[in-house]
C-alpha positions as CSV (number, residue, x, y, z in Angstrom):
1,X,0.0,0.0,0.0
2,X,1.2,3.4,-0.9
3,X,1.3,6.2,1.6
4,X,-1.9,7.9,-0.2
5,X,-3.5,5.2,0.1
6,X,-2.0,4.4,3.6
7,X,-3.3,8.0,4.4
8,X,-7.1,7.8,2.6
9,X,-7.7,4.6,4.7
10,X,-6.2,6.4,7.8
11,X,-8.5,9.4,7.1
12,X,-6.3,11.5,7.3
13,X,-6.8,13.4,4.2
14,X,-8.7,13.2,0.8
15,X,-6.1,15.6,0.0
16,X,-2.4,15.2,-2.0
17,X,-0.9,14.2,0.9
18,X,2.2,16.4,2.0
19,X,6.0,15.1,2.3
20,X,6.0,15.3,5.7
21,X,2.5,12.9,5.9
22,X,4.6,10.7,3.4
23,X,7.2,10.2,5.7
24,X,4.8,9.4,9.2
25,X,3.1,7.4,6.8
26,X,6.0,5.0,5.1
27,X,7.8,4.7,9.2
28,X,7.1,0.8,8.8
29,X,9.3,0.6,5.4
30,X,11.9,3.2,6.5
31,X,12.6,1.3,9.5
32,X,12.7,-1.5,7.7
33,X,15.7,-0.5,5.3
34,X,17.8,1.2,7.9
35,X,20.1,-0.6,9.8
36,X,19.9,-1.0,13.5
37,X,22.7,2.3,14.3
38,X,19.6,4.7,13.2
39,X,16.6,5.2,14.7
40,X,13.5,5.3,12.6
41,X,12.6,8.1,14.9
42,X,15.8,9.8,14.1
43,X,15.9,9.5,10.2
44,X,12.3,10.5,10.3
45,X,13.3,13.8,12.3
46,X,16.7,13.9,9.8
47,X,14.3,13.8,7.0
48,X,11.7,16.4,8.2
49,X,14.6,18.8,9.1
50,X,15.8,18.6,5.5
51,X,13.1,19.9,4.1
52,X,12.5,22.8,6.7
53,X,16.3,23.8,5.9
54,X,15.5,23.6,2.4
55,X,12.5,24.4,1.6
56,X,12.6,23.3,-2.5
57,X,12.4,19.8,-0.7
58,X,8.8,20.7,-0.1
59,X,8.3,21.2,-4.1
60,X,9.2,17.6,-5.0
61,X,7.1,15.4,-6.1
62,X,6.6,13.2,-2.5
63,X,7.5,9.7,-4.8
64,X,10.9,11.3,-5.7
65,X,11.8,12.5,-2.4
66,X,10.6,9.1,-0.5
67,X,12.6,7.4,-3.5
68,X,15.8,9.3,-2.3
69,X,15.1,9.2,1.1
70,X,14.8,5.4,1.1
71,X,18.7,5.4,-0.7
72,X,19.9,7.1,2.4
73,X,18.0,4.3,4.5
74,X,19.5,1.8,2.6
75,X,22.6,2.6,3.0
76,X,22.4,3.8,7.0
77,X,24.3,7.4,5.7
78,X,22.3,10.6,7.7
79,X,21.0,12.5,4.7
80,X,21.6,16.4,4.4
81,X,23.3,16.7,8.7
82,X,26.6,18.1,9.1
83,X,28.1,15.1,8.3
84,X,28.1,15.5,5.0
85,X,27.1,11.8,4.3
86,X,24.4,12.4,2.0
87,X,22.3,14.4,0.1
88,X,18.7,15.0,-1.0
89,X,18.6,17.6,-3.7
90,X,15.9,19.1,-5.5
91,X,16.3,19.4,-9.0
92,X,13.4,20.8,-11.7
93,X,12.7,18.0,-14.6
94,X,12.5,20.4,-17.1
95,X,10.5,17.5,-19.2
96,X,7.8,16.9,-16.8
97,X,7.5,20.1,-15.4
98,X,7.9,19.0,-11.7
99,X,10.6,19.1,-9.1
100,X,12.2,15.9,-8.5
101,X,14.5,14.8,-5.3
102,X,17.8,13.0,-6.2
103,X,19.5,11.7,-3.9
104,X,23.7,12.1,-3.7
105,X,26.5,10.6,-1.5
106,X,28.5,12.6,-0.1
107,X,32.9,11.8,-0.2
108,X,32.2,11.9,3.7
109,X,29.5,8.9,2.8
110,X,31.6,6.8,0.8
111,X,34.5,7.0,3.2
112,X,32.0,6.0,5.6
113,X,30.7,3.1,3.4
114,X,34.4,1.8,3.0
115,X,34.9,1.8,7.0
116,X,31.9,-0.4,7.7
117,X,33.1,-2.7,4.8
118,X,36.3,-3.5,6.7
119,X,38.2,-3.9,3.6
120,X,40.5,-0.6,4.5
121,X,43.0,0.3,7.3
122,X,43.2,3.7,6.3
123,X,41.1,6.2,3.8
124,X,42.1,9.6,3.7
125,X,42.2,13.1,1.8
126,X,44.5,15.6,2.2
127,X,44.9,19.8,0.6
128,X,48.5,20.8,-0.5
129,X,49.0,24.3,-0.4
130,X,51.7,26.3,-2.9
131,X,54.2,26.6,0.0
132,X,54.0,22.6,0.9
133,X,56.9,20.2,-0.7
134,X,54.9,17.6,-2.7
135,X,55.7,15.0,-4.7
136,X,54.3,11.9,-6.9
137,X,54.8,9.6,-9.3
138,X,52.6,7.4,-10.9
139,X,53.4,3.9,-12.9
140,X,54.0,0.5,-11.4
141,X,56.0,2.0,-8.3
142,X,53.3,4.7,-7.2
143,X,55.0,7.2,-4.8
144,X,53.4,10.3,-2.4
145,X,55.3,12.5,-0.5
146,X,53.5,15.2,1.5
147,X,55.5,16.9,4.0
148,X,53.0,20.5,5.0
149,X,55.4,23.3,5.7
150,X,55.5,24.4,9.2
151,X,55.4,28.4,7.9
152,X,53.0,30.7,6.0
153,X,51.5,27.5,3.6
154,X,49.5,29.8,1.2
155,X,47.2,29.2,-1.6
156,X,45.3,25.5,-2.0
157,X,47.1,24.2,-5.2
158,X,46.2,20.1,-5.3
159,X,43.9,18.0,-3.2
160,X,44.7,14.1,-3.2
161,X,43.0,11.4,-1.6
162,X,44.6,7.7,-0.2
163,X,43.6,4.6,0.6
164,X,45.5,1.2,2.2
165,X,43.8,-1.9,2.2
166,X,43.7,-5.1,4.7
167,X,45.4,-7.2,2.3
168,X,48.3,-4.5,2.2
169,X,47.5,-3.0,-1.4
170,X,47.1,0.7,-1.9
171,X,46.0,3.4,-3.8
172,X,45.9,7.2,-4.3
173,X,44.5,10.3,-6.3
174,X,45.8,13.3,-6.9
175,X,43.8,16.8,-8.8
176,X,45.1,19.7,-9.6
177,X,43.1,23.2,-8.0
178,X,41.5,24.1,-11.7
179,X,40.1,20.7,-11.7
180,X,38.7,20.7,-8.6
181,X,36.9,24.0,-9.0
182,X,35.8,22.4,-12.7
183,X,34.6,19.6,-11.3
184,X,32.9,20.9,-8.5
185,X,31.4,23.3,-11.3
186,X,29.7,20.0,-13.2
């Protein structure tokens, strides 16, 4: 049963149902997705709090936003909190017209997601800035070398991102400033 109807047979309305009715409505599948750390109490409260701290949330159509809400549950990642685990992000469908709710993971998320998988001993990003000494090499005998200078370290000029595994293999990123902004720009 859907929440509208869920709602109809409660009484509750003969009304589109709001977000926030969806939510009280769909507690019994939420809880059912999430995994025993959070509350369905608490993600209900996480959820409800989204959409008073972005109010666009409100505009989505309620099976979009219960469709990326139920992602977050999923996955046990704390959508739009300081965090930064997740996200649920309105964005207008220019084809139908309607606001839609997506749902993104945050880096914060997937470095979460990697801890609980117990594959990694250590996952890590890092910001050199121009006044650092840094250096890498890529090829079969990957190398990193970060030391942060103890002075005045100035601009932000690469950001890179590491990873070891339990099995002892390794792995790292490295992006230049411009392609960060460009990317973050997409």
């Amino acid at each position: 049963m859907d929440a509208k109807t869920a709602l109809q047979a409660k009484g509750e309305s003969k009304q589109k149902p709001t977000i926030q009715q969806w939510i009280t409505s769909m507690k019994p599948e939420i809880e059912k997705a999430l995994p025993s750390i959070i509350t369905v109490e608490r993600f209900s409260r996480m959820a409800v709090t989204a959409i008073r701290m972005n109010p666009k949330l409100s505009n989505c159509t309620p099976i979009s936003f219960m469709a990326a809400l139920m992602q977050a549950a999923q996955l046990g990642l704390e959508p739009n909190t300081p965090l930064g685990q997740a996200f649920l992000i309105p964005y207008y469908n220019n084809k139908n017209k309607v606001f839609e709710c997506q749902f993104q993971i945050g880096y914060k998320g997937i470095i979460e997601l990697a801890h609980r998988s117990r594959e990694f001993t250590e996952i890590y990003s890092e910001v050199v800035y121009e006044n650092d000494e840094f250096e890498y090499e890529l090829g079969l005998d990957r190398k990193l070398r970060h030391k942060p200078t103890t002075g005045e370290r100035g601009n932000p000029v690469k950001f890179y991102s590491v990873y070891k595994l339990v099995n002892g293999g390794f792995g790292f990123a490295v992006m230049t400033y411009d392609d960060f902004k460009a990317h973050a720009n997409r």
